[in-house]
C-alpha positions as a LaTeX table, in Angstrom:
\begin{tabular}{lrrr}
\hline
Residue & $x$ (\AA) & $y$ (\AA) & $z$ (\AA) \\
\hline
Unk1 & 0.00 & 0.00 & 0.00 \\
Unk2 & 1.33 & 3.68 & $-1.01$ \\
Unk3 & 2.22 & 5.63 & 1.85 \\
Unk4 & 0.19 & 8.88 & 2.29 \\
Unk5 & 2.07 & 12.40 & 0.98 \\
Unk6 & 2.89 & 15.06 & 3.31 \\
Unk7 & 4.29 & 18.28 & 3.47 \\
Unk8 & 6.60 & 19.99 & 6.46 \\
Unk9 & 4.90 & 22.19 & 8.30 \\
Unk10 & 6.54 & 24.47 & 10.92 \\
Unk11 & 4.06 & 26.93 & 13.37 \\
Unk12 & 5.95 & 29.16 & 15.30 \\
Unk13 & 5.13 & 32.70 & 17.58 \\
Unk14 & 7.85 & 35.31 & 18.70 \\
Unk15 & 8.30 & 33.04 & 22.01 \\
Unk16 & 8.36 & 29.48 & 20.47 \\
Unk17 & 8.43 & 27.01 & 18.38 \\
Unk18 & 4.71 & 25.58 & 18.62 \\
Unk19 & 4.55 & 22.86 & 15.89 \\
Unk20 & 7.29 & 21.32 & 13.11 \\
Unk21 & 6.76 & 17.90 & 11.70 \\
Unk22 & 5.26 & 16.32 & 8.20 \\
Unk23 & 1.61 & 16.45 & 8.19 \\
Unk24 & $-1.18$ & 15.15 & 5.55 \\
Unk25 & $-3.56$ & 18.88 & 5.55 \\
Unk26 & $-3.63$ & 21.60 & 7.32 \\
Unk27 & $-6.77$ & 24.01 & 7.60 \\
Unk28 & $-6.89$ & 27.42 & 7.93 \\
Unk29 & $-8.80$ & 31.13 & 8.71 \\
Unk30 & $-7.78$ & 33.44 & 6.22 \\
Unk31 & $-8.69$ & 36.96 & 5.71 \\
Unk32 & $-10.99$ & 36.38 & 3.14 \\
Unk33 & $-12.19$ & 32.66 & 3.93 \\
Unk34 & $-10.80$ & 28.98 & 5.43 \\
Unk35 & $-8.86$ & 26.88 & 3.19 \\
Unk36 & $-7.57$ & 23.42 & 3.47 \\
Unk37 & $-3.51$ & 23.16 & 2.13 \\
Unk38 & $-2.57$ & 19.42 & 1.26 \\
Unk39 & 1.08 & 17.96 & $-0.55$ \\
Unk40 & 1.96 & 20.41 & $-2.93$ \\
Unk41 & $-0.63$ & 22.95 & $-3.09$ \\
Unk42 & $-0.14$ & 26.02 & $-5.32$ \\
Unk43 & 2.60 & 28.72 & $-4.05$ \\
Unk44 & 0.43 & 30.68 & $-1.13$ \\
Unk45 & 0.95 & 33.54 & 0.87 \\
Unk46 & $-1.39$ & 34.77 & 3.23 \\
Unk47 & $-2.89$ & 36.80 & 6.09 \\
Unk48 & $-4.43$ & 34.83 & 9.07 \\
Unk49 & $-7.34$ & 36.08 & 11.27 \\
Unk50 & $-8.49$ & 34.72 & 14.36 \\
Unk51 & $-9.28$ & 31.14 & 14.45 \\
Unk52 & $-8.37$ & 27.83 & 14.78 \\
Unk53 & $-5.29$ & 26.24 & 12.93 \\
Unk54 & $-6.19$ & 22.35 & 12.47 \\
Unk55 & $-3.55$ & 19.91 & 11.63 \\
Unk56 & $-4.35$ & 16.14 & 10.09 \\
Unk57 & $-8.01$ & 17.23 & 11.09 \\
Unk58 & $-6.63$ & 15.63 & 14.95 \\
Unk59 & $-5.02$ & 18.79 & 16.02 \\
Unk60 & $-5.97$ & 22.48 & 16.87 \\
Unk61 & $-3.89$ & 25.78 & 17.58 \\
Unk62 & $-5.94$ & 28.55 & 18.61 \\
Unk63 & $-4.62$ & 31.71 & 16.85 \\
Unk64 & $-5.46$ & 35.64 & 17.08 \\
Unk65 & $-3.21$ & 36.91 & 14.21 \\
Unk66 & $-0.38$ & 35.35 & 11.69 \\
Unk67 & 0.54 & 34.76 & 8.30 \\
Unk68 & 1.26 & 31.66 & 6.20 \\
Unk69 & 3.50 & 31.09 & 3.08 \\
Unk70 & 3.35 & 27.90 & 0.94 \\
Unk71 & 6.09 & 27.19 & $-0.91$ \\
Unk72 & 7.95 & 24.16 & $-2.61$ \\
Unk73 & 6.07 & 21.63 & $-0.07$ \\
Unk74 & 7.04 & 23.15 & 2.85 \\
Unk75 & 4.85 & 25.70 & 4.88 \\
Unk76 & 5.51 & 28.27 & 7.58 \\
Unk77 & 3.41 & 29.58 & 10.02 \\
Unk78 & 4.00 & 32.99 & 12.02 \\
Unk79 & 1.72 & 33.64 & 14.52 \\
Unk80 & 0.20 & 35.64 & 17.90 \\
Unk81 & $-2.27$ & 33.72 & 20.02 \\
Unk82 & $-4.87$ & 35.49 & 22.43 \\
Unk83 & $-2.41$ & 36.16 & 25.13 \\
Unk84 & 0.67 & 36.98 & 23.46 \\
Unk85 & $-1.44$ & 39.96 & 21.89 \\
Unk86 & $-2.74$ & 41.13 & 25.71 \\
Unk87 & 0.44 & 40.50 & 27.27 \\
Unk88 & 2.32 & 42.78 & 24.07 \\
Unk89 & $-0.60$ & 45.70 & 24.72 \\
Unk90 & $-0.06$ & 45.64 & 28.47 \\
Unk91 & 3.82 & 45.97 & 28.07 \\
Unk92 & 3.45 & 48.84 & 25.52 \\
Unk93 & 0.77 & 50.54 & 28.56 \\
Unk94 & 3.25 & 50.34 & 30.89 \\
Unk95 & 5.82 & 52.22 & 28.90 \\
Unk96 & 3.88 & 54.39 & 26.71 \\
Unk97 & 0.41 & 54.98 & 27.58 \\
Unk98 & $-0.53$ & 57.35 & 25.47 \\
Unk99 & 0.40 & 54.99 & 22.27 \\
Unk100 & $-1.62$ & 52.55 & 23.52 \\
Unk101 & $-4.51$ & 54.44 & 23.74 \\
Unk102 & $-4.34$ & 55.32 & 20.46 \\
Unk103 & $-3.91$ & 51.88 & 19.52 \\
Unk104 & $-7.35$ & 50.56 & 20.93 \\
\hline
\end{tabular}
C-alpha cells in the first residue's frame, strides 16, 4: 500500500516554536475565507485572522493573528495567540500609555 504524501509544516510565535513535523492537511482562517492546504498545493501567501489552525483534522492551535507562506512543499506559520497579543498591549501601557490608547 502507497504511503500517504505530506508536506513539512513548521508553526511558530515570537516566544516558540509551537509545531514542526510532516503532516497530511492543514486548515486554515484566512482573511478572506478557510482553506484546506494538502502535498503540494499552489505557491500561497497569506494573512491569518483569528481562528483555529487544524492539523491532520486531529489537532488544533488557537490563533489571534499570523501569516502563512506555501512554498515548494514546505509551509511556515507565524503567529500571535490570544495572550501573546494582551500580554504585548499591556507591556506597551506600561511604557507608553498614550500609544496605547491610540492603539485601541
Amino acid at each position: 500500500m502507497a504511503e500517504k504524501t505530506t508536506f513539512k509544516l513548521t508553526i511558530m510565535t515570537p516566544d516558540s516554536l509551537l509545531y514542526e513535523g510532516n503532516v497530511y492537511s492543514v486548515f486554515l482562517t484566512g482573511d478572506h475565507s478557510e482553506y484546506e492546504l494538502l502535498p503540494y498545493h499552489y505557491p500561497v501567501l497569506g494573512v491569518l485572522k483569528e481562528g483555529v489552525i487544524i492539523i491532520n483534522w486531529q489537532e488544533s492551535i488557537r490563533v489571534k493573528v499570523g501569516v502563512v507562506r506555501f512554498f515548494a512543499n514546505d509551509c511556515i506559520i507565524l503567529m500571535e495567540q490570544e495572550a501573546q497579543v494582551k500580554r504585548r498591549l499591556a507591556k506597551k501601557e506600561e511604557f507608553m500609555p498614550e500609544a496605547a490608547e491610540k492603539e485601541i
